[in-house]
C-alpha positions as CSV (number, residue, x, y, z in Angstrom):
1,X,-7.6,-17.5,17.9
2,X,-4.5,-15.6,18.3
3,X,-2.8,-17.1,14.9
4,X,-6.0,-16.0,13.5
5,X,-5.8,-12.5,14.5
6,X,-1.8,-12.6,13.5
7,X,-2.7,-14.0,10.0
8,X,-5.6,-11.5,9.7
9,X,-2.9,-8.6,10.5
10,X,0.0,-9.9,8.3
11,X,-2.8,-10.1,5.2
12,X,-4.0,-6.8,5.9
13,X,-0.7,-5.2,6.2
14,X,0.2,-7.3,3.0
15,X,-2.9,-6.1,1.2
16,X,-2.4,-2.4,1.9
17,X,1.2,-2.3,1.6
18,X,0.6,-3.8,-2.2
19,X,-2.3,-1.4,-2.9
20,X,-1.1,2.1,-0.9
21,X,2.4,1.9,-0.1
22,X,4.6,3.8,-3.2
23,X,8.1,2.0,-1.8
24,X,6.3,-1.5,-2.6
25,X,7.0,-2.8,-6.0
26,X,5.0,-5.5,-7.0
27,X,6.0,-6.8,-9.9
28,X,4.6,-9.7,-12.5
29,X,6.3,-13.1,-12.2
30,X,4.1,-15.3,-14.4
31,X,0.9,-17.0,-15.4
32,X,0.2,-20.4,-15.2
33,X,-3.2,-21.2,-16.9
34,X,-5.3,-19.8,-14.3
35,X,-2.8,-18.4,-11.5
36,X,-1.0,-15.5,-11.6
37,X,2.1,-15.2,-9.4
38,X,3.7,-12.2,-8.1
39,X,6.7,-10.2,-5.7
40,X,6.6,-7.5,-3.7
41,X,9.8,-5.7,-2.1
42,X,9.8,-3.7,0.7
43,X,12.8,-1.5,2.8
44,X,11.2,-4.6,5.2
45,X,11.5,-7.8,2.8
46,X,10.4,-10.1,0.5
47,X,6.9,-11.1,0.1
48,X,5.4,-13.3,-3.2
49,X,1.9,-14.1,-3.7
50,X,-0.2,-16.5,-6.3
51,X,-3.7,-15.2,-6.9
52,X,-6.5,-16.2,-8.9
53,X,-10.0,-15.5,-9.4
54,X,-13.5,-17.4,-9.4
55,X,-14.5,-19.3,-12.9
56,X,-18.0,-18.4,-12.0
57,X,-20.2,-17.8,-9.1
58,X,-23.5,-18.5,-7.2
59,X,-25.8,-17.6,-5.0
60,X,-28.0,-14.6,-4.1
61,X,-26.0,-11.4,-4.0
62,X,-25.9,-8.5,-5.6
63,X,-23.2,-8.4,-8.1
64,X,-22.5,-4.7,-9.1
65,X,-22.3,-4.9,-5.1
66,X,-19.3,-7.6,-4.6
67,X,-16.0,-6.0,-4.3
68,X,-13.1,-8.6,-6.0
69,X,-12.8,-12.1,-5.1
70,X,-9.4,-14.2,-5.0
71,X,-7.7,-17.1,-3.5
72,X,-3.6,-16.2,-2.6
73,X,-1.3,-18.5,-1.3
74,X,2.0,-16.1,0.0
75,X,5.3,-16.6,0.7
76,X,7.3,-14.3,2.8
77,X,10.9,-14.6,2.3
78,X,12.8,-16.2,5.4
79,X,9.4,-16.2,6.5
80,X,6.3,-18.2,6.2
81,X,5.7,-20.2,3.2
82,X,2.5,-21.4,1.2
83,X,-0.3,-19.1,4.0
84,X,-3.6,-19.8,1.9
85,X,-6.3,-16.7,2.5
86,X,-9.3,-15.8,0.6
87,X,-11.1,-12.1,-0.2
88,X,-14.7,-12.4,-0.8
89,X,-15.3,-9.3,-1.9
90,X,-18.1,-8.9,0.9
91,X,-18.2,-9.6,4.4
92,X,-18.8,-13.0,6.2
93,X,-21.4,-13.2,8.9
94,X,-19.9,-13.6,12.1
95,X,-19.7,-16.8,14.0
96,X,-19.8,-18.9,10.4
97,X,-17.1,-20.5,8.3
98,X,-16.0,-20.7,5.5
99,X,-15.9,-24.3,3.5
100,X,-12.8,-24.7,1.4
101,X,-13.3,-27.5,-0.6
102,X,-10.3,-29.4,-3.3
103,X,-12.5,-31.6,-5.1
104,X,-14.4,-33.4,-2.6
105,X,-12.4,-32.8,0.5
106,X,-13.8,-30.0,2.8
107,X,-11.5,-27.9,5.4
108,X,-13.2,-25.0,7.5
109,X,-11.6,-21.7,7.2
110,X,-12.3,-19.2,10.0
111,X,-13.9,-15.7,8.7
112,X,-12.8,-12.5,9.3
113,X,-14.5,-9.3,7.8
114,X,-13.7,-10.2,4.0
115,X,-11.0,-12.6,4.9
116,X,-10.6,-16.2,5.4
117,X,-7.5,-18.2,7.0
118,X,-6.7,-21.5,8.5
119,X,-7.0,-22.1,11.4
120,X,-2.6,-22.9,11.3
121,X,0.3,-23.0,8.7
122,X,0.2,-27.3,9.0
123,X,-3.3,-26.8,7.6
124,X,-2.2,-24.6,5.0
125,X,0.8,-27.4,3.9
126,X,-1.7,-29.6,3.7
127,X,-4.4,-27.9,1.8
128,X,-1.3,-26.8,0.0
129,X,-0.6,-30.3,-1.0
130,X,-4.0,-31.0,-1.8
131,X,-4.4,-27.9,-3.9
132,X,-1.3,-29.1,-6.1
133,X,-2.7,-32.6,-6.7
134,X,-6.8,-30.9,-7.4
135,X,-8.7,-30.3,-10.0
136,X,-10.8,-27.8,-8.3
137,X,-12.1,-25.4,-5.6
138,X,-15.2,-24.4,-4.6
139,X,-15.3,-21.9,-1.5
140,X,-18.5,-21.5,0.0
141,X,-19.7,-18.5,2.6
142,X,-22.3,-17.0,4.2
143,X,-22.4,-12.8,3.5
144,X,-23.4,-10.7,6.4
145,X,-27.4,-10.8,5.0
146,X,-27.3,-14.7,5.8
147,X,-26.8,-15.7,1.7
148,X,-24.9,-18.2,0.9
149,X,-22.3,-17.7,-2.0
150,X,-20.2,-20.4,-4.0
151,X,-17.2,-19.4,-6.1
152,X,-15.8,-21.7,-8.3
153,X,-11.9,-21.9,-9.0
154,X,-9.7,-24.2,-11.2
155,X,-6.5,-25.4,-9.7
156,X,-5.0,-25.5,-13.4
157,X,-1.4,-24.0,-13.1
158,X,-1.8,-23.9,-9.6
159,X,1.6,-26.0,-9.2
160,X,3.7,-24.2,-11.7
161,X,2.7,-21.0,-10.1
162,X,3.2,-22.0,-7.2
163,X,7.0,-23.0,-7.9
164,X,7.5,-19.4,-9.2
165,X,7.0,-18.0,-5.8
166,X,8.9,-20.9,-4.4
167,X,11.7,-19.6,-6.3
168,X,11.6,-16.3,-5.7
169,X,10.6,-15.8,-2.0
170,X,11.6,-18.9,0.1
């Protein structure tokens, strides 16, 4: 649980540092059909992200409620590489997980407010790899009311992407 908590932290940090921090400079790297890649430098480092956002959606919510929803995979230059996280865009209900699914393989993802991680960086390689060879992604969760919600990604450009932030932040 403790490389939860530390990939819950490094996020967070990561998140706020691109959002409120005026020394971070995150700049625009490329698209690749439907991920977006991105760096962001610090007086601290290096850090480059992929992103992307749900096709569509399902499940009952209410939608002018839902904050934004993405999946990132990050690199942190001389750092970690390829740390998959999600952001609902509401918050999990405690003691679930979250179903990460590449095509038809499933891998649990451990919940954290409105974050979800692996439970390790070998998990993320591998979903990593898996991503790379997929079609698609479905993420399925369960909100703090006890709904269940589905968003649906495409892993189109997902390599290419990828291979932009390989470039610039390993």
């Amino acid at each position: 649980m403790s490389n939860m908590l530390y990939k819950f932290l490094l996020s967070t940090i990561l998140i706020i540092s691109l959002v409120k921090n005026p020394l971070a400079k995150t700049k625009f790297i490329g698209t690749h059909k439907d991920w977006t890649a991105y760096s962001n430098k610090e007086k601290n480092g290096k850090t480059c992200f992929i992103a992307s956002e749900p096709l569509k959606s399902s499940g009952k919510y209410n939608k002018s409620n839902r904050g934004k929803t993405y999946v990132f995979v990050t690199n942190i230059k001389n750092g970690s590489s390829h740390e998959i996280s999600v952001v609902a865009g509401f918050n999990y209900k405690k003691n679930t997980k979250v179903k990460f699914t590449i095509d038809k393989n499933t891998t649990l993802l451990f919940p954290i407010d409105d974050r979800a991680w692996s439970e390790s960086p070998k998990v993320d390689k591998i979903l990593v790899r898996k991503m790379k060879k997929g079609n698609k992604l479905i993420i399925e969760g369960t909100s703090s009311p006890g709904n269940t919600i589905t968003d649906h990604y495409s892993l189109s450009g997902f390599t290419k992407a990828l291979s932009l932030i390989d470039k610039n932040c390993s």
